[in-house]
N, C-alpha and C positions, 0 to 999 in steps of 0.2 A: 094485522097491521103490517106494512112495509115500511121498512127503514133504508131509505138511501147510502152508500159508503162512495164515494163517488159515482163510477159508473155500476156498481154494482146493487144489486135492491135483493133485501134480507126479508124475508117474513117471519116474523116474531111475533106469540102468543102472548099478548093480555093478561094476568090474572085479576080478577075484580081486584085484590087488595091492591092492586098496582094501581088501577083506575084511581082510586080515590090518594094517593101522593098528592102532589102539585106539582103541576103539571112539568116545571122545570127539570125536575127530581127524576119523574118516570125516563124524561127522554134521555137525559145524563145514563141514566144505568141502560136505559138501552141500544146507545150511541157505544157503551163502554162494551158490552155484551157483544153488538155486530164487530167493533175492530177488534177484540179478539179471537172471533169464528173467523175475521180474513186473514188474520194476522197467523193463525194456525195452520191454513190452506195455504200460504207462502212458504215455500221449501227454505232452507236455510242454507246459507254459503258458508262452505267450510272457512277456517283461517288456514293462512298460508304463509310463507317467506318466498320474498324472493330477491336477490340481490348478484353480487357476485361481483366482480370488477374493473376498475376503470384502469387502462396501461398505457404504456407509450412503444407504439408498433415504430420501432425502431428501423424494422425492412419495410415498412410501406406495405404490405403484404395484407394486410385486413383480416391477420391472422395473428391469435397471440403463442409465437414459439419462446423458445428454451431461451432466457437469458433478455428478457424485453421485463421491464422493470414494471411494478405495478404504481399510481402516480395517486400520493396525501393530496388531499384541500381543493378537490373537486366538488364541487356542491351538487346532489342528486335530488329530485325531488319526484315525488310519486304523485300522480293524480288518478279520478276517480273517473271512469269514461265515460259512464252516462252524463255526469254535469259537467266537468270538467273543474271538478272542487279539488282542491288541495288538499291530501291528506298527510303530506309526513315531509321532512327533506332531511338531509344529512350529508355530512362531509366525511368522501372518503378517507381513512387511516389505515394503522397496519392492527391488524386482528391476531397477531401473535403468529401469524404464518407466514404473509405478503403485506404487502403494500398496496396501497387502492383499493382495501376494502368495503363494501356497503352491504350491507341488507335491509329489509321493511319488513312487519310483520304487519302482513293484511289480515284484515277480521269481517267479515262479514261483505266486504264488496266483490263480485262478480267479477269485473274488467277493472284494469288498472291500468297506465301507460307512466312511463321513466321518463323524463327529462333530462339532461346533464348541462352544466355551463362549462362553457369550456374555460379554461382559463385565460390568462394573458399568454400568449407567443403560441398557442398552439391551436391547431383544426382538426379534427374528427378524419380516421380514415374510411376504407371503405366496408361500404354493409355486406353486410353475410357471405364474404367471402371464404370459401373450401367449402365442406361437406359436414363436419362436425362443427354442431350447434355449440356445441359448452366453448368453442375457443375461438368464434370472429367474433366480432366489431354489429353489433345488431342496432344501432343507431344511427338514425337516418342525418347524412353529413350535412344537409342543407337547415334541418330544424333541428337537431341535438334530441332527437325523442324517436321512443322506439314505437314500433308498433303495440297493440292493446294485448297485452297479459291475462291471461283467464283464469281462473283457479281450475286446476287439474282435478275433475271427480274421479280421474283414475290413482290417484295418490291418495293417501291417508290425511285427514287432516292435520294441520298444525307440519307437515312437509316441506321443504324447500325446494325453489325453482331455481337452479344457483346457473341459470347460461345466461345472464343478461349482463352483458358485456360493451365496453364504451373504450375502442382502441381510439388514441388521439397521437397526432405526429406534430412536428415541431414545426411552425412556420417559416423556421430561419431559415431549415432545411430545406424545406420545399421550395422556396423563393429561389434560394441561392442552387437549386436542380433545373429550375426552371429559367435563370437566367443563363447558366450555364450551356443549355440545349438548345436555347439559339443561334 
């Protein structure tokens, strides 16, 4: 007999005592039977962290250097890439070391992508500026969200991805550079 799991079709043995159930009974235990033969041929995603911080790039530079302050009460929220589901948000605080800190602990999803809001009086500077990952600005200034996050099979489970970073610069600033250079 063949049992369907979407696109996939199982062949599974019969035993006479099975035959004589009803009929509901048999296909239940064998509906349960095939999704856990798929369910075991699906490799598993490690969990992960990944976070790090949001600051205010004081030189405009899309760089976070020495003396650029990390920025409370930014709202981060993590989504899931295939659907685009919602899995966590949080607002940045200080973690006992800095200022603007977040993390997520991802379980089981593949791809993830960050959002950030910005807040009132400020815009996002720019993306991946210099050459070291752990310390630009990795969010795209026009949408607030960064590219899709992968859990790292070269890391150990349960590891952190801590370069995901959200430099933001003050509007007033900008404005008042901008009228200025006219």
């Amino acid at each position: 007999m063949l049992i369907s799991v979407g696109a996939i079709l199982l062949p599974v043995r019969v035993r006479d005592s099975v035959r004589r159930w009803p009929l509901g009974v048999a296909a239940l235990f064998m509906v349960i039977a095939a999704l856990l033969l798929v369910r075991a041929a699906v490799p598993s995603v490690p969990s992960y962290y990944i976070g790090n911080l949001v600051w205010h790039d004081l030189n405009r530079n899309g760089q976070q250097d020495a003396g650029e302050p990390g920025l409370n009460g930014v709202m981060v929220k993590a989504y899931r890439t295939a659907d685009h589901a919602l899995l966590g948000s949080q607002v940045t605080q200080n973690n006992g070391n800095s200022d603007g800190a977040y993390v997520f602990s991802i379980n089981g999803v593949a791809s993830v992508y960050l959002v950030f809001d910005l807040p009132n009086g400020f815009t996002f500077t720019s993306q991946h500026q210099g050459t070291d990952d752990s310390l630009d600005s990795d969010v795209d200034p026009f949408t607030g969200r960064t590219d899709p996050i992968r859990a790292d099979p070269a890391k150990p489970p349960g590891q952190a991805q801590n370069q995901w970073d959200a430099g933001l610069l003050n509007k007033l600033y900008e404005r008042a550079s901008a009228e200025s250079s006219r």
